[in-house]
C-alpha positions, 0 to 999 in steps of 0.5 A: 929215420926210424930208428932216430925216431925211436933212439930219441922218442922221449923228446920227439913229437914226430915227422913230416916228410914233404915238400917245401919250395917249388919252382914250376915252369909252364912251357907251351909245347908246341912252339919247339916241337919240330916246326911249330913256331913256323906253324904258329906264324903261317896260322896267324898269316904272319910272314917272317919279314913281318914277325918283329911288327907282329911280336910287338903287337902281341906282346902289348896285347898281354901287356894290356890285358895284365893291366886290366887285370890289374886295374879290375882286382884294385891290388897294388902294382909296382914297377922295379928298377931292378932284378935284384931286389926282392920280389918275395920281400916287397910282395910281404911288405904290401901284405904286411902294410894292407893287412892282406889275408886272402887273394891277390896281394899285389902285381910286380913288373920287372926287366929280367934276362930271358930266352925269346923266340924270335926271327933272324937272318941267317948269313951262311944261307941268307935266310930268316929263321927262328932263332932263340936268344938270351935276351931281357924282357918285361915280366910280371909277376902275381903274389897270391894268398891262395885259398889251396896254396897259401903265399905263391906267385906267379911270373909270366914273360910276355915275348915269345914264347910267353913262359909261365913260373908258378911258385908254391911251398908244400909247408904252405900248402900244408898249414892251408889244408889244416887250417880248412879242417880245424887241425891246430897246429903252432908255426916258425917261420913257415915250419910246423913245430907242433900239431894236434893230428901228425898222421892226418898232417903226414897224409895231407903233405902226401897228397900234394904230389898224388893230386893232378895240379896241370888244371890248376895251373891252367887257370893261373896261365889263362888269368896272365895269358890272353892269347892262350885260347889262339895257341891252343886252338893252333896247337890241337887243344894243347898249350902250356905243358907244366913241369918242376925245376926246381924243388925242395923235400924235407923231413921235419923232427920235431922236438917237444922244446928248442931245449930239448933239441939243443942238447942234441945239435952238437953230436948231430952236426958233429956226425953229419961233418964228419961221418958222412962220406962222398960214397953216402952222398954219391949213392943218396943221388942215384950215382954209382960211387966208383968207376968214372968219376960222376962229378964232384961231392963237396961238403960245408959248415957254416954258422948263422948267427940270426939261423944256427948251423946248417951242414950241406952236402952238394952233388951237380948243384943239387944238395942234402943239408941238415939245420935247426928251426926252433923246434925242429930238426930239418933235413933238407934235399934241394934239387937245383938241376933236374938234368942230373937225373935219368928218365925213361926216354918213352915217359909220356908226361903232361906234368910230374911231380919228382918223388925224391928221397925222403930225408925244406927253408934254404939257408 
């Protein structure tokens, strides 16, 4: 990137590396640590014959604790027929309509499919046991303009095991912190295209994966989750366990004009197209790019008539993928299946930002 930087400096303000979107899930541990479902049930004094009486209960607990939340903040609430409209969408429209700047924008409930917990006969053994389905359940979800954060939601599931989903953007996260330290900066569509401090923005993005956010996100989990002090006085103290599943990171280019991007686009696309190989895109992912085969590298071009071009490269549903908005170029990386990526089996985590590759909006 340095060398792009210096080839191109005459019409280049700079980069910011960093991420974009995240989807963090908060997964209360020790519901699948061994037998710590059962534990849970006999600490309730909950027989198994009786888990279905006693789900129903605990779900309308949360149910009506949501709502009270709800009533008490006076944001709007509104239920959706379906799963396939857009909650991102709606919750824009509500703070577009109230003119909403700050705090809690709305509440959205929706019948989503989902893995529950629950309790099941088995027949080879005439048994109950826990069982894990694929299910639908009513969920819930919290738009925010937070004050750290900027636009973000939160989702919860209120069956077993009553998972957690926080969604943040670093490019929101970003223009927050510089607008709490006076740094001017202009936007398009959530991409900075120029600031007055490109260093102190570099070291703001990079702070994002440095910090500890779990209690953060514990807060967001004890505001949706009643039962929380239960389930952790249960399970020794602890409850929710945060980790990323999805993520976007990104450099930015930034040009000084769309102009002066423009004259550039076609050999930049070109090159990407045509010049850049499986052995590139096996190797940017950690993979060896000879022996077995490791799982198929496939390319695409494609034309947005509202965005521009974007040229994708995609590995195990994770990708690279270059594109322009307005001023900047932005090379993208799109992590979408984590499990394609080795840890170390004796890592001790209680949440982990992934340090991917420096190279963030899909399209």
């Amino acid at each position: 990137m340095k060398k792009f930087v210096e080839t191109f400096q005459k019409d280049i303000i700079g980069t910011i590396s960093g991420f974009d979107r995240m989807i963090i899930k908060g997964i209360i541990h020790g519901f699948f640590m061994g037998s710590g479902f059962y534990k849970f049930l006999v600490k309730e004094g909950v027989k198994l014959m009786d888990f279905k009486e006693y789900s129903i209960k605990t779900t309308t607990s949360i149910k009506e604790h949501l709502e009270r939340y709800i009533c008490s903040s006076g944001c709007h609430h509104e239920y959706l027929n379906s799963p396939n409209i857009s909650k991102e969408g709606t919750a824009k429209r509500i703070m577009k309509d109230k003119n909403i700047t700050e705090g809690l924008i709305c509440a959205l409930s929706v019948v989503e499919p989902c893995r529950v917990m629950t309790i099941r006969l088995n027949r080879s053994t005439n048994k109950l046991e826990q069982s894990n389905e694929f299910r639908k359940c009513l969920h819930y979800y919290f738009y925010y303009i937070d004050q750290t954060f900027g636009f973000m939601h939160v989702k919860i599931q209120i069956w077993f095991p009553f998972n957690i989903q926080i969604y943040i953007n670093g490019k929101s996260y970003l223009m927050q912190q510089l607008k709490k330290e006076g740094i001017g900066f202009t936007s398009y569509n959530n991409c900075i295209t120029s600031v007055e401090n490109l260093e102190r923005a570099q070291q703001i993005s990079d702070k994002l994966h440095e910090k500890k956010w779990h209690p953060v996100f514990d807060m967001f989990a004890k505001r949706v989750n009643n039962l929380l002090p239960k389930i952790a006085g249960i399970f020794d103290g602890h409850a929710y366990k945060w980790v990323i599943d999805e993520c976007e990171y990104a450099t930015d280019v930034l040009f000084k004009s769309r102009e002066g991007l423009e004259k550039y686009l076609p050999y930049f696309f070109e090159y990407a197209s045509l010049c850049q190989m499986g052995y590139n895109i096996y190797s940017f992912f950690g993979r060896k790019p000879h022996g077995l085969c490791q799982g198929e590298a496939v390319s695409d071009r494609k034309y947005f008539w509202n965005q521009g071009f974007r040229v994708k490269f995609t590995l195990d549903k994770n990708s690279i993928k270059i594109y322009d908005k307005d001023s900047v170029l932005r090379i993208e990386t799109t992590i979408n299946n984590a499990n394609a990526f080795k840890i170390r089996a004796d890592a001790k985590i209680n949440f982990v930002f992934i340090p991917l590759r420096r190279s963030s909006q899909s399209m």
